[in-house]
C-alpha positions in Angstrom: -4.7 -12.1 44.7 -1.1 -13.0 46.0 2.0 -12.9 43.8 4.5 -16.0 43.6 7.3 -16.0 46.2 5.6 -12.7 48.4 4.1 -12.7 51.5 1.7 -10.5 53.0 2.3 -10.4 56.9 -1.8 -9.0 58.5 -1.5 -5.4 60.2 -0.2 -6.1 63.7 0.4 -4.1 66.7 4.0 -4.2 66.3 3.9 -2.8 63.1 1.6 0.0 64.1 3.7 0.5 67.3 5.6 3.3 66.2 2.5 5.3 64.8 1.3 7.5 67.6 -2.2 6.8 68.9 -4.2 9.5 67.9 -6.2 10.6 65.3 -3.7 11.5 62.4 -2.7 8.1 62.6 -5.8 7.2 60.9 -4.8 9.5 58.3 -1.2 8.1 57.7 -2.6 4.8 57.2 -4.6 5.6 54.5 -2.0 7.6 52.7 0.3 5.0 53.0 -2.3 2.6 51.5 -2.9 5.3 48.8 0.5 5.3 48.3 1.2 1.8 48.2 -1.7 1.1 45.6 0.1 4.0 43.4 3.1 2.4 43.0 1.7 -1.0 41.7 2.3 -3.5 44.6 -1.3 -4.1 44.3 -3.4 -4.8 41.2 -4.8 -2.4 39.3 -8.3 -1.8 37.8 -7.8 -1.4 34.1 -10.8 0.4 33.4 -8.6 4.2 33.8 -6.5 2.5 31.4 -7.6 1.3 28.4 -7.8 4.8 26.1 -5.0 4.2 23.9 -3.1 8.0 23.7 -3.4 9.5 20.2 -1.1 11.4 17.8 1.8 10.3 16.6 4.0 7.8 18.0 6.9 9.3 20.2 10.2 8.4 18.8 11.7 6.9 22.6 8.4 4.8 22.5 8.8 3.7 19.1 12.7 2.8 19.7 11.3 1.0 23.2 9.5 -1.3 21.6 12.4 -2.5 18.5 14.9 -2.4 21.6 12.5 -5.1 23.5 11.6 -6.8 20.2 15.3 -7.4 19.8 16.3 -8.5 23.0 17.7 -12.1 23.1 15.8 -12.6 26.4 12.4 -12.0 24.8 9.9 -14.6 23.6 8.1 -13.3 20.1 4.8 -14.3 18.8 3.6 -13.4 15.6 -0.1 -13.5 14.8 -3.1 -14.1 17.2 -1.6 -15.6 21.1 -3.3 -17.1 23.7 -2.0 -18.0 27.2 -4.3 -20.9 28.5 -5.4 -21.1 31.7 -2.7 -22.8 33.9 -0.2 -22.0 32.1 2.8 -19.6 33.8 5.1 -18.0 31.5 8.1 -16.3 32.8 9.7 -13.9 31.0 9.5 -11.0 28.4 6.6 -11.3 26.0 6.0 -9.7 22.5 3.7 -10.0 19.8 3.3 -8.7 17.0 0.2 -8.3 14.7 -2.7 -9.8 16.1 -4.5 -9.7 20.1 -3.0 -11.4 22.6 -5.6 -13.2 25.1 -3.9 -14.0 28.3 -6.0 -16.5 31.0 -2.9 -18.2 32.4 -0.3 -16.0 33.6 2.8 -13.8 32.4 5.4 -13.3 34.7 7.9 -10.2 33.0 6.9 -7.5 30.6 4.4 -8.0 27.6 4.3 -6.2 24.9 1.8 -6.1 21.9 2.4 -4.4 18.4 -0.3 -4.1 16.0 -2.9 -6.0 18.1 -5.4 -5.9 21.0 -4.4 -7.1 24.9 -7.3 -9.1 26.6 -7.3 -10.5 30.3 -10.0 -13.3 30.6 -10.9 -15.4 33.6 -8.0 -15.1 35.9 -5.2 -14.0 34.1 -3.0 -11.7 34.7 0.3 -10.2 34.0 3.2 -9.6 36.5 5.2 -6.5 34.8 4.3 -3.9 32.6 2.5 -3.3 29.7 3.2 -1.6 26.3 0.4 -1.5 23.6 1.2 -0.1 20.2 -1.8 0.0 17.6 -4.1 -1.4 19.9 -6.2 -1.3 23.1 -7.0 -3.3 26.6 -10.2 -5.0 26.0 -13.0 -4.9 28.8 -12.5 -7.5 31.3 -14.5 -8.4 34.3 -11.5 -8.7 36.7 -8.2 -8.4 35.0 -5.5 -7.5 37.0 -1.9 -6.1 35.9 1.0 -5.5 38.6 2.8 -3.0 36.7 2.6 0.2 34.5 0.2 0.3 31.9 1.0 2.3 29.0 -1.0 2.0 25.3 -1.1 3.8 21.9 -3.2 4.1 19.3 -1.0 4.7 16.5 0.7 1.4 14.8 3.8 0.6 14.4 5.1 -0.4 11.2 8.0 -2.7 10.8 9.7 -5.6 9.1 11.4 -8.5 9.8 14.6 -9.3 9.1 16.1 -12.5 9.2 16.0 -12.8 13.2 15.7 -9.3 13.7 12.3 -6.7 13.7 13.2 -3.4 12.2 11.1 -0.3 11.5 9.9 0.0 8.1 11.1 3.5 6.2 9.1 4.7 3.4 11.5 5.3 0.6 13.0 8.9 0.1 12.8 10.4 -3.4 14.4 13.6 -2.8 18.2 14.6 -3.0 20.5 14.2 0.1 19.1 16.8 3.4 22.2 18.3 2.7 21.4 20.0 -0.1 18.9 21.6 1.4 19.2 25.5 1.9 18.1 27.3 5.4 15.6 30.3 4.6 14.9 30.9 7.9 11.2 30.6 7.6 11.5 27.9 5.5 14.1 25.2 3.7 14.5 25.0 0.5 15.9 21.7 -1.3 16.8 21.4 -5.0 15.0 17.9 -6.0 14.9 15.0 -8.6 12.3 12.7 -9.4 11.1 10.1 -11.2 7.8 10.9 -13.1 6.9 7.7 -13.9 8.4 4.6 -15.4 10.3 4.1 -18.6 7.5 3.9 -21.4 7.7 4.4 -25.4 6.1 8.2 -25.0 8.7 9.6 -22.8 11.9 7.5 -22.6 12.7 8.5 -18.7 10.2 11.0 -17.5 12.1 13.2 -14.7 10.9 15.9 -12.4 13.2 18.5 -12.1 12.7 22.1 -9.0 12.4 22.4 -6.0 10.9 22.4 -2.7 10.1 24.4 -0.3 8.8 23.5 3.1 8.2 25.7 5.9 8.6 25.0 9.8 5.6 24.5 12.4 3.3 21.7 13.6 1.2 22.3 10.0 4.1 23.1 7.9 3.1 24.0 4.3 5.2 22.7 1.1 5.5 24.4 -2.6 6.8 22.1 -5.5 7.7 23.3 -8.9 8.7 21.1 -11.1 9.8 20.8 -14.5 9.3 17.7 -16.8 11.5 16.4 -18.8 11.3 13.0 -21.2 14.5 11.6 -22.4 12.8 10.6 -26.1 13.3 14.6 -27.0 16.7 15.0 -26.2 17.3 18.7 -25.8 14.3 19.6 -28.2 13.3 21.9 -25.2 9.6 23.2 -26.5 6.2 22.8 -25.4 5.6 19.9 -26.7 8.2 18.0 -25.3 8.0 19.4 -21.6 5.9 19.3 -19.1 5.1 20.7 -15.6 4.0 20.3 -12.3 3.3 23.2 -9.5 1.3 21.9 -6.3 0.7 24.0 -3.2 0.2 22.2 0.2 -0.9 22.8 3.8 -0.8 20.2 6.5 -3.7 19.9 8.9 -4.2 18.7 12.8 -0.5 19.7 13.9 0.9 16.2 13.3 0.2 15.4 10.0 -3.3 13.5 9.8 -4.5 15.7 7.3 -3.3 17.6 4.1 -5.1 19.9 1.6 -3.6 21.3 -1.2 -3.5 22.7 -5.1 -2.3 21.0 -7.9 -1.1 22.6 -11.6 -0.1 19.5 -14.0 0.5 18.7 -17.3 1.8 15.1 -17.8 1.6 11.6 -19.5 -0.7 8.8 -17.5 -0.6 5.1 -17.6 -4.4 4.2 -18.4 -3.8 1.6 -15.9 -0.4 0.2 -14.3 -2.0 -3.6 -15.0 -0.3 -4.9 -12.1 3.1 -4.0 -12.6 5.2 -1.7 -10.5 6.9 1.0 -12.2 10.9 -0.6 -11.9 9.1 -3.6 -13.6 7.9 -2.1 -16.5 10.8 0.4 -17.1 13.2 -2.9 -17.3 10.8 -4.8 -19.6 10.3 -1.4 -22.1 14.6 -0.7 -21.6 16.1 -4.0 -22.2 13.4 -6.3 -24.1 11.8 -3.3 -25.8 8.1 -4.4 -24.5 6.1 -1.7 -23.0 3.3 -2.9 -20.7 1.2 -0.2 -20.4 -1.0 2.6 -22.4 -1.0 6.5 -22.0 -2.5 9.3 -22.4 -2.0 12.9 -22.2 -3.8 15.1 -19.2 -3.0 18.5 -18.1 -5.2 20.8 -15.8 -5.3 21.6 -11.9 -7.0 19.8 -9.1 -7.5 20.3 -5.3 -8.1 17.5 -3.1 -8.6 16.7 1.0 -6.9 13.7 2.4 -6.8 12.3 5.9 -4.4 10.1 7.6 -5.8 9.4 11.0 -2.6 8.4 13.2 -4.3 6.4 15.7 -6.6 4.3 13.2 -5.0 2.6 9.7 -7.4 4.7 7.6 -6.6 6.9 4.6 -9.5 8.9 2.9 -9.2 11.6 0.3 -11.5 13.4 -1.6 -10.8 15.5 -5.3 -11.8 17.7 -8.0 -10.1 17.7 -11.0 -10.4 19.8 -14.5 -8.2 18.3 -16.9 -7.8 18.3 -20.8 -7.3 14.9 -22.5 -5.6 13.8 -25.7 -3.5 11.3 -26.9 0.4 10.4 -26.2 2.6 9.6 -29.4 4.7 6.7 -29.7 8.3 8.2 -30.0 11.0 6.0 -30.4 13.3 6.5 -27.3 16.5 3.8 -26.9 16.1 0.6 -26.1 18.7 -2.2 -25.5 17.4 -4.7 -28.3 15.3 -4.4 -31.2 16.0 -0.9 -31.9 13.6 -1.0 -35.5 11.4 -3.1 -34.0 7.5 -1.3 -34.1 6.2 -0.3 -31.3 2.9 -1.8 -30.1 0.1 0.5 -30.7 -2.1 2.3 -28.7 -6.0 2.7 -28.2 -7.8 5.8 -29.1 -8.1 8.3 -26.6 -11.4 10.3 -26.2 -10.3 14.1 -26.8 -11.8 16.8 -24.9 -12.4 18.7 -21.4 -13.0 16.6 -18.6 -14.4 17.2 -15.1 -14.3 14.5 -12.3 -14.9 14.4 -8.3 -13.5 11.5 -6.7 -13.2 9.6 -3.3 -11.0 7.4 -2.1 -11.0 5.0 1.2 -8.1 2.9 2.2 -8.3 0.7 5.3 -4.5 -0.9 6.0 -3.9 -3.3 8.7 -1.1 -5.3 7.7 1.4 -6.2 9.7 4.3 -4.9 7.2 4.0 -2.8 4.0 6.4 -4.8 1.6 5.6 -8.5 3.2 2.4 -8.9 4.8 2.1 -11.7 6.4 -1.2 -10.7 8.3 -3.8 -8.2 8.1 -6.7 -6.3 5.9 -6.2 -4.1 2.8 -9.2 -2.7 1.5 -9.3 0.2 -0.9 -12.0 1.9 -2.4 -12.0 4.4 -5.1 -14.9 6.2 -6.5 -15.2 8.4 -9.6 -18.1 10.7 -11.0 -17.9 12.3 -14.3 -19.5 15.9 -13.8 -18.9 17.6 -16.8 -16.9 18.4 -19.7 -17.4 16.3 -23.2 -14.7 13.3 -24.4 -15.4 12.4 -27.9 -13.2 9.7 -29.9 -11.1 11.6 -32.9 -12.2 10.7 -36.4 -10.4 8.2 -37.7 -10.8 5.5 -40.6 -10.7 2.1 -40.5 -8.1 -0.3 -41.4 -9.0 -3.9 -40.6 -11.7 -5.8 -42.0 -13.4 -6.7 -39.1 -13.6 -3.1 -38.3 -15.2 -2.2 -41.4 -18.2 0.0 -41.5 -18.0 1.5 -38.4 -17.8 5.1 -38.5 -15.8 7.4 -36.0 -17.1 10.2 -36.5 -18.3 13.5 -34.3 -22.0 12.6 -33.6 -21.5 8.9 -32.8 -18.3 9.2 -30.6 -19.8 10.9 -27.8 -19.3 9.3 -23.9 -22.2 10.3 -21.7 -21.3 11.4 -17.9 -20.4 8.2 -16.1 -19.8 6.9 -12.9 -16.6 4.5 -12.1 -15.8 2.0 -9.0 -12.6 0.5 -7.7 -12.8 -2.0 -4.8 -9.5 -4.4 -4.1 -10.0 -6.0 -1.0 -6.9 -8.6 0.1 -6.9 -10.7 2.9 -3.2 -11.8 4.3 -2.7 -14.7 6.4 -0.4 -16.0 8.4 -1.0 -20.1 8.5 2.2 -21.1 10.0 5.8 -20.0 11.1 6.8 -19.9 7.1 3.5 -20.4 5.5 1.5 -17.5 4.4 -2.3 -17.6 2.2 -2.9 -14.3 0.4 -6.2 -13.8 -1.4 -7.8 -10.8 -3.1 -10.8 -9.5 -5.0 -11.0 -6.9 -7.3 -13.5 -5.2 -9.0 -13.1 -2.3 -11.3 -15.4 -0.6 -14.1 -19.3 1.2 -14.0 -21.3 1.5 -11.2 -24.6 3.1 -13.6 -24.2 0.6 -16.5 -22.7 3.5 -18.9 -19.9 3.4 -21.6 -16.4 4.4 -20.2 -14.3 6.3 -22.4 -10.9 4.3 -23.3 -8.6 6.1 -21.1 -11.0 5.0 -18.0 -11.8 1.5 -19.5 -10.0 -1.6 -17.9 -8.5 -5.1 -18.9 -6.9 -8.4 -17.5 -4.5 -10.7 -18.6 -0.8 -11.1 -18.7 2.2 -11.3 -15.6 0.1 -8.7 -13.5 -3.2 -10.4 -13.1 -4.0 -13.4 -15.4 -0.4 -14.8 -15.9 -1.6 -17.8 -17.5 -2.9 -16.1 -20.5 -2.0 -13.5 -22.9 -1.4 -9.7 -22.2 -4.7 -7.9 -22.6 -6.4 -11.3 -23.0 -9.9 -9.8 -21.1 -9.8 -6.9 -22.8 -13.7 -7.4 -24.4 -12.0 -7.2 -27.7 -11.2 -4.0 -28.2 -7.9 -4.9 -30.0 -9.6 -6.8 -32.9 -8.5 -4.5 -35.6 -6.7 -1.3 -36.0 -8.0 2.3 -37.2 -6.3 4.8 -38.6 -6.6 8.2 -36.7 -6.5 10.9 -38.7 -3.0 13.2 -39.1 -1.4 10.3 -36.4 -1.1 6.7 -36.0 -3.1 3.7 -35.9 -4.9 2.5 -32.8 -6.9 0.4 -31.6 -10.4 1.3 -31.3 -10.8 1.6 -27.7 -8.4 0.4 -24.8 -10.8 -2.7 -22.8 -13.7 -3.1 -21.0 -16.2 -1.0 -18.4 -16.1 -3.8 -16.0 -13.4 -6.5 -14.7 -14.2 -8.7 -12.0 -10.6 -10.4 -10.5 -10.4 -13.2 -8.1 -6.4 -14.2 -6.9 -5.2 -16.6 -4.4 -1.6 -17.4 -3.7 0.2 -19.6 -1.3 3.5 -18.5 -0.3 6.0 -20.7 1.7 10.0 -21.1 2.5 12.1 -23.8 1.6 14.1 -25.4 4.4 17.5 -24.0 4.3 19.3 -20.4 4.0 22.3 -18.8 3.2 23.9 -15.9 5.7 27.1 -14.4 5.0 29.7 -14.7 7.5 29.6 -11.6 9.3 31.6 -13.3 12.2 34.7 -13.1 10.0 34.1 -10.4 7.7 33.9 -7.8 10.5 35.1 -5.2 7.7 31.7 -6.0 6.0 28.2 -4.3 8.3 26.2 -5.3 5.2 26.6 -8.9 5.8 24.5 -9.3 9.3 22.0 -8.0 7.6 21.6 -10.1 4.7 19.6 -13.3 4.8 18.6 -15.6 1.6 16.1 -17.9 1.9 14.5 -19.3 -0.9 10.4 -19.5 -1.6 8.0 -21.5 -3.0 4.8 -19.8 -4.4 1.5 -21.7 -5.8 -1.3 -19.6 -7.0 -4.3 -18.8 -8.9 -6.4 -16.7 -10.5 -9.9 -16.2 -12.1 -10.8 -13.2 -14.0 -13.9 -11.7 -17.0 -15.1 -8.6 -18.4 -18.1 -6.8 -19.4 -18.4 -3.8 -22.3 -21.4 -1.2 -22.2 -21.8 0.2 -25.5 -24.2 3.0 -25.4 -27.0 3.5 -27.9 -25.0 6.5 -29.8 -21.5 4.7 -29.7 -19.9 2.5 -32.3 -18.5 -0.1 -30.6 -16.9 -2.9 -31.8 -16.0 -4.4 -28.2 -18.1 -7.8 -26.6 -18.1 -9.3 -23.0 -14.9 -11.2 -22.5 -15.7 -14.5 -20.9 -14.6 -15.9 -17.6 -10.7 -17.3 -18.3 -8.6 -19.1 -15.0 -5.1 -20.1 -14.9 -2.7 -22.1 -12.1 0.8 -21.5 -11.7 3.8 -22.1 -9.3 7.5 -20.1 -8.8 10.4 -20.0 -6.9 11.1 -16.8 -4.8 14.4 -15.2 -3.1 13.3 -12.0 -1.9 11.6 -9.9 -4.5 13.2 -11.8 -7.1 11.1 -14.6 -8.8 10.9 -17.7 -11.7 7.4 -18.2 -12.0 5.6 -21.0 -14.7 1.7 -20.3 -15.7 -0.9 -22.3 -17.2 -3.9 -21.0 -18.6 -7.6 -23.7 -17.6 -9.7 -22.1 -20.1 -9.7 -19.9 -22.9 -5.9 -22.2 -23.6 -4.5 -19.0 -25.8 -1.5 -20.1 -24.9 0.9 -22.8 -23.5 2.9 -23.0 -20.4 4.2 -19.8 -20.0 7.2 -18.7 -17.8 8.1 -15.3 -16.5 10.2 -13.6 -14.1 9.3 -10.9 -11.7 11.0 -8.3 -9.7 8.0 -8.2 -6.6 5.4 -10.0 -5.2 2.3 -10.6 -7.2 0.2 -8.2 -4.4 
């Protein structure tokens, strides 16, 4: 191979004439060779070079590649690349989420994030090369001039305007400085949020400590007190909760985790496709609570992994928990103060026992805003003991009437349950982007769930064209009457949901960037970019209900129901308009969101 603008003169006698003529100077020719090869003036076989290096990604390495990213004088691609044979490029290269196929030539550096590097035909690249979640690919003769570097761990980022920047998980801890020095350890007072703002709590809040020691497998103690806003400073049992949870870290850089877990809380049944800042606003200011909960306290002890090198989670549990209901309190709300409540579903009382695996698969490109990539999550649940049993109650509504909650007939056998969301994101163009996903939920063994396991559809988070709860298999028909509480509904929804959602997501063609040019007082404003969106999507969703042989049941399947819709986006922010194609319980309805649909 010879390189553009470099010659290479044959061996002559008067280079060799000042090499004496004897037999070290066969010698000192082929170090020099040796040598010469080491330092890259030659191609390379890649075959030495393609193990990506595990672990964790080094922090220079990581800065590296934002530092190239973010040069003016490189070229980015985003998505699949291909250099076509013929075809020279000079200059820096990098590109981000998906392989880069190179049969022409690249004359500078190269770069790929997220993504595969593969050399076909005669290709090559004249500079160095940087791989960061990804590999070389076999080749029969690919050829690379400079140093060759890859890792197998990603890189997660986001981008910004014009700008790629890494992508921070959010803290939920106090300021570091808080933190106390122990020597063998640091301890750090701590405040969290224990969920979102619901109509059994008010604001749950954990409120301890914890304590982390040093090392390459450090191991961390939380205690933690809970506290709900609806009891004021009615300080008892009833109105507190707790959580203690004992962890060590695994491998020496944090790719797996074991640990003990003491709880006693309130859980969402399900979060129904809304994220927790959603449904606190909707239950503070327009006094409409999205979700269902229950009451669970116990311990359990789990296994995860978090392989650095590969985008795969897995975790496997064991948990011994008491269930029981939550009570509607009243906590403050902005509007509506004597407004009811909405009520709740019965809760199967009782001991439970569960093991449970979970599989995650994550290669998207960027954790807030995918534009490309897999995520495909997997969650599998076996009942192996205990008893649930429904809590007698009366019935109030006529079409309930007859059916007897009683001891013998609200028994749940052991069951088995099965989440699967797979989503697919797609990058069709600069500022185009197709999401779809597929989710289904409920029993793998064709056995009753009890209602705090049972699932539903319908409403802003899945089915936006139809009612809340709208697939729910009609276990809100009527309304019983528990006995020393409240009335409820007589279960929660249905043992399986099946969920098909497609969305298109785009940018309309202008922006608005504050002047940072003459506002140099204000950082902020380089940073800020707002570009409105255009969304059209669409959904498809049904539900099944097992009632077993010993069970009053009042639910039915819920039939197939579809809706279309459209919305404007900036950011997170969106005004989004839904019609329902079947099933028409409703009319055009129009929403507002604070995130993405998924």
């Amino acid at each position: 191979m010879t390189y553009p603008n470099r010659t290479h003169e044959p061996w002559s006698e008067s280079v060799m004439s000042g090499i004496p003529s004897h037999p070290g100077r066969t010698l000192l020719l082929v170090s020099v060779v040796l040598a010469t090869l080491g330092t890259g003036l030659f191609p390379r076989p890649l075959q030495a070079q393609v193990t990506p290096v595990g672990g964790a990604l080094p922090q220079e390495v990581r800065q590296e590649a934002f530092d190239f990213l973010n040069d003016p004088g490189t070229l980015r691609a985003a998505g699949g690349t291909r250099i076509p044979a013929g075809t020279r490029l000079t200059g820096a290269l990098g590109v981000l989420g998906g392989e880069l196929r190179v049969a022409g030539v690249v004359e500078g550096p190269v770069l790929v994030v997220n993504g595969d590097l593969s050399l076909v035909g005669e290709g090559r690249i004249e500079g160095s090369v940087l791989i960061i979640g990804g590999r070389l690919l076999p080749a029969d003769d690919p050829t690379v001039s400079g140093p060759i570097r890859a890792y197998a761990a990603p890189l997660r980022f986001r981008i910004r305007g014009d700008r790629i920047e890494p992508e921070e998980l959010p803290a939920r801890d106090l300021a570091p400085f808080l933190q106390a020095d122990l020597g063998f350890a640091t301890l750090r007072p701590t405040i969290r949020s224990a969920g979102n703002y619901n109509r059994t709590e008010g604001l749950p809040l954990y409120v301890g400590s914890v304590l982390r020691s040093g090392g390459r497998n450090p191991t961390e103690v939380e205690a933690f007190g809970l506290w709900r806003s609806a009891s004021g400073l009615e300080l008892d049992s009833e109105n507190l909760g707790y959580r203690f949870s004992v962890s060590q870290d695994l491998g020496g850089s944090g790719e797996g985790r074991m640990g003990l877990i003491l709880h006693s809380e309130t859980r969402p049944i399900e979060s129904r496709g809304i994220g927790n800042p959603e449904a606190s606003f909707t239950t503070f200011f327009l006094r409409r609570d999205f979700r269902d909960y229950f009451e669970a306290s116990g311990w359990s002890t789990f296994l995860e992994l978090n392989p650095l090198d590969r985008p795969l989670r897995a975790r496997i549990e064991y948990r011994e928990e008491n269930h029981g209901p939550a009570q509607i309190r009243n906590p403050w709300t902005l509007r509506d103060q004597e407004t009811p409540w909405r009520p709740q579903p019965l809760i199967a009382e009782g001991s439970v026992r569960t093991l449970a695996l979970g599989l995650a698969v994550d290669t998207r490109d960027d954790l807030r805003e995918p534009s490309t990539g897999w995520l495909a999550e997997a969650d599998l649940r076996r009942r192996v003991g205990g008893g649930l049993q429904l809590p007698e109650a009366t019935t109030v509504s006529e079409g309930l009437r007859g059916l007897n909650f009683d001891e013998d007939s609200a028994g749940f056998p052991l069951a088995t349950d099965l989440t699967l969301d797979l989503r697919r994101y797609n990058r069709l163009g600069p500022n185009t982007r197709l999401n779809v996903r597929l989710l289904l939920a409920g029993s793998v063994d064709g056995n009753p769930l009890a209602p705090q396991f049972q699932r539903t559809l319908g409403g802003e988070g899945s089915l936006p064209g139809h009612r809340r709860f709208s697939v729910d298999c009609d276990a809100r028909a009527g309304l019983v009457d528990e006995l020393g509480g409240e009335q409820r509904h007589p279960a929660y929804g249905c043992d399986r949901v099946g969920l098909f959602q497609a969305e298109l997501h785009g940018y309309l063609p202008f922006s608005w960037k504050p002047d940072a040019e003459n506002r140099t007082d204000w950082e902020l404003g380089s940073q800020v970019l707002l570009q409105p969106g255009w969304t059209v999507f669409g959904g498809v969703g049904g539900g099944r209900a097992h009632p077993g042989d010993s069970l009053i049941d009042p639910r039915t399947d819920s039939p197939l129901r579809a809706d279309i819709g459209a919305g404007l986006t900036l950011g997170p922010l969106g005004m989004y308009w839904a019609y329902p194609l079947s099933r028409r319980d409703r009319g055009l309805n129009f929403f507002m969101r604070l995130a993405r649909g998924f």
